[in-house]
VEXDREN-2710 file (C-alpha; in Angstrom, 1 decimal):
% VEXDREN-2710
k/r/px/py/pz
1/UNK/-13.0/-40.3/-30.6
2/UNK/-15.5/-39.3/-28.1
3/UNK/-18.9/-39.2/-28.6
4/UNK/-20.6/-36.0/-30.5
5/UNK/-17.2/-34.0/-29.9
6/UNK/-17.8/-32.7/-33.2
7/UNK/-21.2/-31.5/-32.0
8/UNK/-20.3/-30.0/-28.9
9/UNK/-17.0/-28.0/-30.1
10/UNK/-19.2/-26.3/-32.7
11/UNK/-22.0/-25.3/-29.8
12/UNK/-18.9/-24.1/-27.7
13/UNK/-17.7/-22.0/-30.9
14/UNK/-21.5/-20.9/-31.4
15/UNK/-21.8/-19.5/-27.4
16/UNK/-18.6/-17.8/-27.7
17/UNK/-19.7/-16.2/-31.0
18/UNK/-23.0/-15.0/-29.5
19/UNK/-21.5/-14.0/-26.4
20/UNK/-19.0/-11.2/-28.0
21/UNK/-21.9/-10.8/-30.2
22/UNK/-24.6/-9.6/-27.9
23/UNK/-21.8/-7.3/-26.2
24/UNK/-20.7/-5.6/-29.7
25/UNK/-24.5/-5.1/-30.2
26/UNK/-25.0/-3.1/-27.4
27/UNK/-21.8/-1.3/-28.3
28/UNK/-22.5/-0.5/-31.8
29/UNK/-21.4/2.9/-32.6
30/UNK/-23.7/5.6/-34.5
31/UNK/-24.0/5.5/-38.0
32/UNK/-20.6/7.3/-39.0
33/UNK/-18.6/6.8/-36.1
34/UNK/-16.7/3.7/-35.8
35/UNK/-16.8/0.4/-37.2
36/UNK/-20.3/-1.2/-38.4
37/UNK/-19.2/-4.4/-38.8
38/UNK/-19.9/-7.2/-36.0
39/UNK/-23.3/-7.8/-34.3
40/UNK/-25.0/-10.7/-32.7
41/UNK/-25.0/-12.5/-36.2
42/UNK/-21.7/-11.3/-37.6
43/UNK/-19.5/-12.9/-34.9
44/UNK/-21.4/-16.2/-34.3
45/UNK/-21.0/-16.6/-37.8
46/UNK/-17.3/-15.7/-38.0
47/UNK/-16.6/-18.5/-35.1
48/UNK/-18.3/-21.2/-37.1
49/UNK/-16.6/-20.3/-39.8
50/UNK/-13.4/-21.0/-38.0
51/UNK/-14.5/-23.9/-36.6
52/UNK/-16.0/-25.7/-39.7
53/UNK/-12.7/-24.7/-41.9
54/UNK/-10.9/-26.5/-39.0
55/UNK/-13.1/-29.5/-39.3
56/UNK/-12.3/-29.2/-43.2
57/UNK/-8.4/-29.6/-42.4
58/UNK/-8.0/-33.4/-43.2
59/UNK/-9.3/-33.1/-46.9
60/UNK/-6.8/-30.6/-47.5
61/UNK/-5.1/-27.5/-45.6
62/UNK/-5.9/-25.2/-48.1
63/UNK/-9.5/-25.0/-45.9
64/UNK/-8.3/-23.0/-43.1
65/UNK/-5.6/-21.2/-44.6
66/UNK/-8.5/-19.8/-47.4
67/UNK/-11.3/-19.2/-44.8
68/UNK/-8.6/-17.6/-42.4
69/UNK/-7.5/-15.1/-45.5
70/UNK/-10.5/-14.3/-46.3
71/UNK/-11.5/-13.2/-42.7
72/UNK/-8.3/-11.0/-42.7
73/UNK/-9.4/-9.3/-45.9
74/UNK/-12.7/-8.9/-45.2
75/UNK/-11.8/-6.8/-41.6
76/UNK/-8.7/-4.8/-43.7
77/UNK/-11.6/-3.8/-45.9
78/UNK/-13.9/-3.2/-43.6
79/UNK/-11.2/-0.9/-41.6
80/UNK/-10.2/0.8/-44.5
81/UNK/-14.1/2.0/-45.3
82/UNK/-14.5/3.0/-42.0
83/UNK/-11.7/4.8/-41.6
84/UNK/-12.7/7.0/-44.8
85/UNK/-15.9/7.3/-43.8
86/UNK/-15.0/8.7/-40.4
87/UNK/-15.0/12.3/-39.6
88/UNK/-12.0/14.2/-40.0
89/UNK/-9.4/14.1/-37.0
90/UNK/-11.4/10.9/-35.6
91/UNK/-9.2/8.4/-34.0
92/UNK/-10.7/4.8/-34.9
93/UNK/-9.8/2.0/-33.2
94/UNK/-9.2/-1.4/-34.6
95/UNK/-10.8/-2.9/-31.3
96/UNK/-13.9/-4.8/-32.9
97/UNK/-11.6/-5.8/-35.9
98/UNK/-9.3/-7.4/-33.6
99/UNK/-12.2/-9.1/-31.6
100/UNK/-13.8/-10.6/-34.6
101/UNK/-10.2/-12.1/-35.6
102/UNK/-10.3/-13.4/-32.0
103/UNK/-13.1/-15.5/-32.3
104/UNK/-12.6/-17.0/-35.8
105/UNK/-9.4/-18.4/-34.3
106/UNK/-11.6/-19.4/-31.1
107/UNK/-14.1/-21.2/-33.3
108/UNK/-11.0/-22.7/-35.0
109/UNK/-9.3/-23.5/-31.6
110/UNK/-12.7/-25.0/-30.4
111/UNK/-12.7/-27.9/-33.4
112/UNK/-8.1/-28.5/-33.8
113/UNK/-7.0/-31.2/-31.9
114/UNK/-4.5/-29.1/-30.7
115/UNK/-4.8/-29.8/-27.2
116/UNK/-6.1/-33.0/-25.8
117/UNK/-8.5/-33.6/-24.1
118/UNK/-11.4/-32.3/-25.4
119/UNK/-12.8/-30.7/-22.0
120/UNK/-9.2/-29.1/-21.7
121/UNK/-9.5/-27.7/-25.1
122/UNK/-13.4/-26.5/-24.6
123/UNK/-12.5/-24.9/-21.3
124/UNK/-9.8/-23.0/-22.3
125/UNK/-12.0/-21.7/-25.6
126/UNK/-14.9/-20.9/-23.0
127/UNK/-12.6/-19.0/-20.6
128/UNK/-11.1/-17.0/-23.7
129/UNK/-14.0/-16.1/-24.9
130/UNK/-15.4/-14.5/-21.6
131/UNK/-12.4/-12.8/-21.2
132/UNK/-12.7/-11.3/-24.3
133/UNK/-16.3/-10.5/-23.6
134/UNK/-15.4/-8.9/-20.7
135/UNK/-12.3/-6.5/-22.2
136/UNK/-15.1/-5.1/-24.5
137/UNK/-17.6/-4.4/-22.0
138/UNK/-15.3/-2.7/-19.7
139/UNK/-13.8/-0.5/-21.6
140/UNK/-15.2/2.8/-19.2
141/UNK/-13.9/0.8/-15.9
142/UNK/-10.4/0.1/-18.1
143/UNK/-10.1/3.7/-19.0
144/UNK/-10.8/5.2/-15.5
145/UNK/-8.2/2.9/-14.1
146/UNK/-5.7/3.6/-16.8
147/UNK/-6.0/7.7/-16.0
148/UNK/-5.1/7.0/-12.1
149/UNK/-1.8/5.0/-12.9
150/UNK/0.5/7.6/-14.3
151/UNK/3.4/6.8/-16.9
152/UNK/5.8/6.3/-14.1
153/UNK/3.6/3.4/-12.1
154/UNK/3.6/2.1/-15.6
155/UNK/7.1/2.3/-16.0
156/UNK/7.9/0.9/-12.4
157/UNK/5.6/-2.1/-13.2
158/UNK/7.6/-3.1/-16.0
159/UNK/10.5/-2.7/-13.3
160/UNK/9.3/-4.9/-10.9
161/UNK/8.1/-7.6/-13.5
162/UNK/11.7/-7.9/-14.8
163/UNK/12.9/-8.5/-11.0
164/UNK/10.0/-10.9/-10.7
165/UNK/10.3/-12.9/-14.0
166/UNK/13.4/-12.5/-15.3
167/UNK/15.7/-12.4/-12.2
168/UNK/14.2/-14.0/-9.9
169/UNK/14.3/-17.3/-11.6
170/UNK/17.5/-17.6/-12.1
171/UNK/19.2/-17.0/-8.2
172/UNK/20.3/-20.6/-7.0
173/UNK/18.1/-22.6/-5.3
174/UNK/19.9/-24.0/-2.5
175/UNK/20.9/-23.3/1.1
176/UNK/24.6/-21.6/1.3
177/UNK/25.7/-19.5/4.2
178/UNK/26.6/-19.6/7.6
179/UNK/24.7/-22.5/9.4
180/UNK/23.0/-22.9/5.5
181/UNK/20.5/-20.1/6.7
182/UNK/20.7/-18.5/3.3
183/UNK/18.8/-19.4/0.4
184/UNK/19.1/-17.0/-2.6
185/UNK/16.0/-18.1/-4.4
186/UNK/13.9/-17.8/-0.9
187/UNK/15.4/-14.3/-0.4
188/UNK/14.8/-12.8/-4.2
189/UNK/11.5/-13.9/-3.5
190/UNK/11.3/-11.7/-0.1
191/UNK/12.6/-8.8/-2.5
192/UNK/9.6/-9.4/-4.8
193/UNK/7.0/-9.6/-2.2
194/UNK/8.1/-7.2/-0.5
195/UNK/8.3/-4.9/-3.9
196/UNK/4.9/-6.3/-4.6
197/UNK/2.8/-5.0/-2.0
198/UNK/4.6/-1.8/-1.8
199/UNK/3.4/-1.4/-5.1
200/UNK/0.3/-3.0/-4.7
201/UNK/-0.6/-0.9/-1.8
202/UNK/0.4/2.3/-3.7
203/UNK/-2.0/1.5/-6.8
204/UNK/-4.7/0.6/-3.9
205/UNK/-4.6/4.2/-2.3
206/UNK/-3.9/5.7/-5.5
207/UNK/-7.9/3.9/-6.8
208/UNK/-9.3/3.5/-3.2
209/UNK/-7.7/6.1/-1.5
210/UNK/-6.3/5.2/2.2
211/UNK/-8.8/2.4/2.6
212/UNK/-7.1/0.5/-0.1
213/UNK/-4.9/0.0/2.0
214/UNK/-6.9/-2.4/4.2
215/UNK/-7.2/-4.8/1.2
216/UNK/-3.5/-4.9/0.2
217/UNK/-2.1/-5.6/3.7
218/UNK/-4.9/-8.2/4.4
219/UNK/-4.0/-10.1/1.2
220/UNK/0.0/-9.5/1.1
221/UNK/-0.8/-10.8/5.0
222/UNK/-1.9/-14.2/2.9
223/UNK/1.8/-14.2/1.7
224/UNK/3.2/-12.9/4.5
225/UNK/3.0/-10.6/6.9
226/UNK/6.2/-10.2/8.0
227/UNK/6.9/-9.0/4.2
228/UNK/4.2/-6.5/4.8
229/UNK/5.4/-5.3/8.0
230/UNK/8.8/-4.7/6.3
231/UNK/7.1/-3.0/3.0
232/UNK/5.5/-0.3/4.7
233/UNK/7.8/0.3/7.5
234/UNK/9.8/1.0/4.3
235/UNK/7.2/3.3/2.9
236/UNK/6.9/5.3/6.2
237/UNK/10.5/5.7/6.3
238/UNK/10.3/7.8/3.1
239/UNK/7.2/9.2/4.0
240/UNK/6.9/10.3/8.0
241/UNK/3.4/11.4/7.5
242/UNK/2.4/7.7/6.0
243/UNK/3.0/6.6/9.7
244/UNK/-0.5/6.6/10.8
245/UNK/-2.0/4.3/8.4
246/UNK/0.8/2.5/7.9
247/UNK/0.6/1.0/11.6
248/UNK/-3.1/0.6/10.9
249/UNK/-2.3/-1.6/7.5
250/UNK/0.1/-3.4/9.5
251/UNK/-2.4/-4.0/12.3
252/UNK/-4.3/-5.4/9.7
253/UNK/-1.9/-7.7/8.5
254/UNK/-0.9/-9.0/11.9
255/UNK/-4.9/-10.0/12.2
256/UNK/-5.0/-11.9/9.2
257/UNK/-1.7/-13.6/10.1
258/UNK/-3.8/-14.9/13.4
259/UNK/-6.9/-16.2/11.5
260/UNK/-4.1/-17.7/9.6
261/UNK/-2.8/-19.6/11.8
262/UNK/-6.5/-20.6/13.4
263/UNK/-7.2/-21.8/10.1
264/UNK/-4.4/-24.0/10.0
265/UNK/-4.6/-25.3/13.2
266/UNK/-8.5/-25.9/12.3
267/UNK/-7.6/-27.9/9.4
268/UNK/-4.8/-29.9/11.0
269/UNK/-5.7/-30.9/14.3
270/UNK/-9.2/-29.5/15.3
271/UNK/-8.6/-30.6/18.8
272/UNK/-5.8/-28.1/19.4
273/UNK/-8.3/-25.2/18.2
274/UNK/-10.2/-25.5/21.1
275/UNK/-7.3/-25.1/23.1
276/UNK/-5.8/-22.1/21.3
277/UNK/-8.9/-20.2/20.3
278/UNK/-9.6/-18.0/23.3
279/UNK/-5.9/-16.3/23.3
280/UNK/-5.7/-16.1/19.2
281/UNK/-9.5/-14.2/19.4
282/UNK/-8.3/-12.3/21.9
283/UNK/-4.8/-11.3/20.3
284/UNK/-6.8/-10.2/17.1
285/UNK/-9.8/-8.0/18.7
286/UNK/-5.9/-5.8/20.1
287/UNK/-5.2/-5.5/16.6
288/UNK/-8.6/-5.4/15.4
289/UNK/-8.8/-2.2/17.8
290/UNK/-5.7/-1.1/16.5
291/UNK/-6.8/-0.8/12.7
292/UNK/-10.1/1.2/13.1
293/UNK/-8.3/3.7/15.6
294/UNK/-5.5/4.6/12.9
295/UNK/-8.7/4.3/10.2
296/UNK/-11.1/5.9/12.1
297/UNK/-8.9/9.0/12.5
298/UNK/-7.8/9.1/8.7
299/UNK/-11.5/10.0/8.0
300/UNK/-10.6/13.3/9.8
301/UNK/-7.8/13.8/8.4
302/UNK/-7.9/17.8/6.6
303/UNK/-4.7/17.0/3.8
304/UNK/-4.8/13.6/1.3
305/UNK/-1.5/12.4/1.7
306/UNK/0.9/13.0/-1.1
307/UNK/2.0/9.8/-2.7
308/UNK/4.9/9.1/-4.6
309/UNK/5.7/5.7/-6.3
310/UNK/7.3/3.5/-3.8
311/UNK/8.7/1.3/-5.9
312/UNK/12.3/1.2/-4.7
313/UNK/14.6/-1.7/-6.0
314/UNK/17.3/-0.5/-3.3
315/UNK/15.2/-0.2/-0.2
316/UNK/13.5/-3.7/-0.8
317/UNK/17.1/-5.2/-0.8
318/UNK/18.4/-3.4/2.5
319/UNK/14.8/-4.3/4.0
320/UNK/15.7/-8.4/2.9
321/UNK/19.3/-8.1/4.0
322/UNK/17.9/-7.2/7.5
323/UNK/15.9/-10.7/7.3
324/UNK/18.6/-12.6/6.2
325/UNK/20.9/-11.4/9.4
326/UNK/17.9/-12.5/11.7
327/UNK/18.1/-15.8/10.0
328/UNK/21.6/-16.2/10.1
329/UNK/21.5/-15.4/14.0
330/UNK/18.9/-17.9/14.7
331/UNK/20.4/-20.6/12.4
332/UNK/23.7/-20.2/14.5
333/UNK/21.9/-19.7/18.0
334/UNK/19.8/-23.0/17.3
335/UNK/22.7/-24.8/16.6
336/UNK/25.0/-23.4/19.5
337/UNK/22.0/-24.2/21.9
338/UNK/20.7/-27.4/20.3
339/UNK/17.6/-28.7/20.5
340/UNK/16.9/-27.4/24.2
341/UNK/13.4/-27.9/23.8
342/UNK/9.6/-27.2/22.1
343/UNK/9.7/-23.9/23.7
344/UNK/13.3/-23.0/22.8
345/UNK/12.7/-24.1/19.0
346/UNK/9.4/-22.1/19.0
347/UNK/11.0/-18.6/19.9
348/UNK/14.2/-19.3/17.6
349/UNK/11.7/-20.1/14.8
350/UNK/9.4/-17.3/16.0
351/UNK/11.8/-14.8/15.1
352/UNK/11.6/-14.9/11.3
353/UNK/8.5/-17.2/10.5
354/UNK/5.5/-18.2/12.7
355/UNK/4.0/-21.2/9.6
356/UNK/6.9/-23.2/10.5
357/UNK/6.4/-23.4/14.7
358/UNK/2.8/-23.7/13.8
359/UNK/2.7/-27.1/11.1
360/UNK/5.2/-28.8/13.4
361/UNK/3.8/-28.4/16.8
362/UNK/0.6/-28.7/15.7
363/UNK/1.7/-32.3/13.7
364/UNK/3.4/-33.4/17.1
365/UNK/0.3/-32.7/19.1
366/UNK/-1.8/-34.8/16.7
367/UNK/0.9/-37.6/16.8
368/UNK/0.5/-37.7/20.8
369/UNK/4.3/-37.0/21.2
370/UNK/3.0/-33.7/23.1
371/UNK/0.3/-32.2/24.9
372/UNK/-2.4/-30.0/23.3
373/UNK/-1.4/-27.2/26.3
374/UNK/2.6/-27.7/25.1
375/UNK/1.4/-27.6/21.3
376/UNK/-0.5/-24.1/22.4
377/UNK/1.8/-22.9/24.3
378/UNK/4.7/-23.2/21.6
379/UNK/2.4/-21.6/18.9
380/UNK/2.0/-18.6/21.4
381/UNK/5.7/-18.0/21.8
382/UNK/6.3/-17.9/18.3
383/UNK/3.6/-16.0/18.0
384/UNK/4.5/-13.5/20.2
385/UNK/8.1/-13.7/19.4
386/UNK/7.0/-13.2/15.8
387/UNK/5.4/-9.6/16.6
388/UNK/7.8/-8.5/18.6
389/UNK/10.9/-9.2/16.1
390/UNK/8.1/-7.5/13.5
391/UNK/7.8/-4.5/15.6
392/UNK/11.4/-3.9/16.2
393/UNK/12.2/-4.0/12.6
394/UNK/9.2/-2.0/11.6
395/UNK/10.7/0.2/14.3
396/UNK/14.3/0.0/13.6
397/UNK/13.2/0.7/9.3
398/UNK/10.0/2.8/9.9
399/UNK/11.3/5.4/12.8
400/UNK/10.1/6.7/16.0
401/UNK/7.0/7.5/14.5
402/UNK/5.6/4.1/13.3
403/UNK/7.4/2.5/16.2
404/UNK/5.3/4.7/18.6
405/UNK/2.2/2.9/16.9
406/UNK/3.3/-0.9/16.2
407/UNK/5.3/-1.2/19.7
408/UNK/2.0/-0.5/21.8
409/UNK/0.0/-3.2/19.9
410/UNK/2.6/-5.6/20.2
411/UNK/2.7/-5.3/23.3
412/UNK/-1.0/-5.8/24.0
413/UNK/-1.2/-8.7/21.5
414/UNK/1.4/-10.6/23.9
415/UNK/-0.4/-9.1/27.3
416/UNK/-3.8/-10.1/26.1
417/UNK/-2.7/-13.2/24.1
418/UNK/-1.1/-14.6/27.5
419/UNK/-3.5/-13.6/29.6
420/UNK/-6.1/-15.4/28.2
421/UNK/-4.3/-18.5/27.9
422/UNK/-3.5/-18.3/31.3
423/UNK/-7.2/-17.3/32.1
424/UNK/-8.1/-20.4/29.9
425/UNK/-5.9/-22.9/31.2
426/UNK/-7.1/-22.0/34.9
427/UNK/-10.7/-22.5/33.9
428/UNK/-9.9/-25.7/32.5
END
């Protein structure tokens, strides 16, 4: 038994208690309207209550089972009073009755022996009980939210969790195919990204407006930014007039992809940075340039676009069936071709996935078995492969009209990427 766990559970119970507390006393409606029950005194006590009758357990279970009755009648009582009380056609929520029952069984949690060890145990009561403090003081920012997302977001939310959660789990995971290039598991899991910050990026606008944007494609680029190059080369295909800030949310992603890879390199083999920095920088300031043109011009923009949910079971699938052909081609091409080289392997790799091109070279330079310039050199070409192959399937799904954007900046990341390697390697 640890030392004055009995001691500290029952503090934990008590700063829970007080925390809800001091929230519900600051929400306490008028006299009439509401619940009354449940101040800064009700629900500390409530939580001790839970935890002492837990405490109590040993002697007989009869403690917990009365205490935890008694809190159940109480709060029916207490509803039903209220509710009577209330002025005709008032709706009246059960939300304090429910918070009260909430932190009895906290209090109760906080002293079981339920989960071991007792930090584990404390923690998770602590982070329940802010959570809960915090559902009941944002109940204006909750409500605001929940009148922008319409009962069909809702309803394609549900959608995508069953894709996510339900079917996704259960595709084989294992390499089948030509050349093994397939993996099921590895391609549902495209199909939910890629469903994923569609969706995500359509809630974003719909709060944010077009500058949402900018935060879904720089944290789907965290994922992946091919899958966000796909997802709203999608979108733009349904919607032409979504090509403008599309490209500029892709711009974005293909930025954070770049610090991406710095970061990695940083972490890996800080020796190689040095080598690599000046063309990554300059590769990012292109698309850097990129995103605040398409942004900048949005502000003039006279219309709001008209959004429609994007959430599209059919189109993610096509959009992952065009990945998995790229795959298949450079499993087969690699093997045809062989192991012709770092620079050879880089591009084939390049084509789907830059991570890959980037931990191996990167590893190899740190072992000595090749130059830091090679090791750079290889990251470029997948790099630049990468955005390339990104740009002709943003094109090839997206249309003329995002392609006139994407293509341009692809180009200059490559132009300007080599160039300053080149420039760099000269100096040096």
């Amino acid at each position: 038994m640890e030392a004055y766990q009995h001691q500290i559970s029952l503090a934990v119970a008590l700063a829970i208690g007080l925390l809800v507390g001091l929230e519900r006393e600051h929400s306490k409606p008028e006299p009439g309207h509401g619940s009354a029950i449940g101040g800064l005194r009700t629900y500390p006590m409530f939580a001790l209550v839970g935890a002492v009758a837990t405490l109590l357990s040993p002697v007989t279970i009869l403690f917990p089972i009365v205490a935890f009755l008694g809190v159940a009648a109480l709060l029916a009582i207490s509803y039903t009073f209220d509710v009577r009380r209330s002025q005709d056609g008032e709706n009246h929520g059960a939300t304090t009755e429910a918070s009260i029952l909430a932190i009895y069984l906290l209090g109760a949690l906080a002293t079981s022996r339920v989960i071991e060890p007792m930090a584990d145990r404390l923690i998770l009561v602590a982070g329940l009980g802010v959570v809960i403090a915090f559902l009941l003081s944002s109940k204006p920012l909750l409500h605001g939210v929940a009148q922008k997302i319409s009962r069909a977001d809702y309803h394609a939310a549900v959608q995508f969790l069953i894709i996510a959660v339900v079917v996704l789990p259960l595709l084989p995971d294992r390499d089948l195919g030509p050349a093994n290039a397939l993996n099921p598991r590895a391609l549902g899991l495209l199909v939910v990204v890629i469903s994923a910050l569609s969706f995500g990026g359509y809630l974003a606008m719909r709060i944010w407006g077009e500058r949402g944007l900018l935060l879904g494609a720089a944290i789907g680029a965290l994922v992946s930014s091919t899958a966000v190059t796909l997802s709203f080369a999608r979108r733009v295909a349904a919607d032409a007039k979504l090509a403008r800030i599309g490209a500029g949310a892709i711009a974005v992603a293909w930025t954070v992809m770049t610090v991406r890879v710095a970061v990695v390199i940083a972490v890996m083999n800080p020796a190689l940075l040095r080598v690599i920095a000046m063309p990554l920088a300059a590769a990012s300031l292109v698309t850097l340039a990129s995103a605040a043109l398409a942004f900048r011009k949005g502000s003039e923009a006279s219309e709001p676009t008209k959004l429609e949910n994007p959430f599209e079971l059919g189109g993610a699938i096509k959009v992952t069936l065009v990945f998995a052909v790229v795959l298949v081609i450079t499993a087969v091409a690699n093997q045809q071709l062989g192991a012709s080289g770092v620079y050879l392997a880089s591009a084939l790799g390049g084509t789907t996935d830059v991570d890959a091109s980037v931990i191996s070279n990167t590893r190899l330079a740190g072992q000595g078995a090749i130059t830091p310039v090679v090791a750079a050199a290889a990251i470029l070409i997948a790099a630049g492969v990468n955005t390339v192959v990104k740009a002709g399937l943003a094109t090839a799904i997206g249309g003329k009209a995002l392609g006139a954007r994407v293509i341009p900046v692809a180009v200059g990341v490559v132009v300007v990427g080599a160039g300053a390697f080149g420039i760099q390697l000269i100096a040096t």
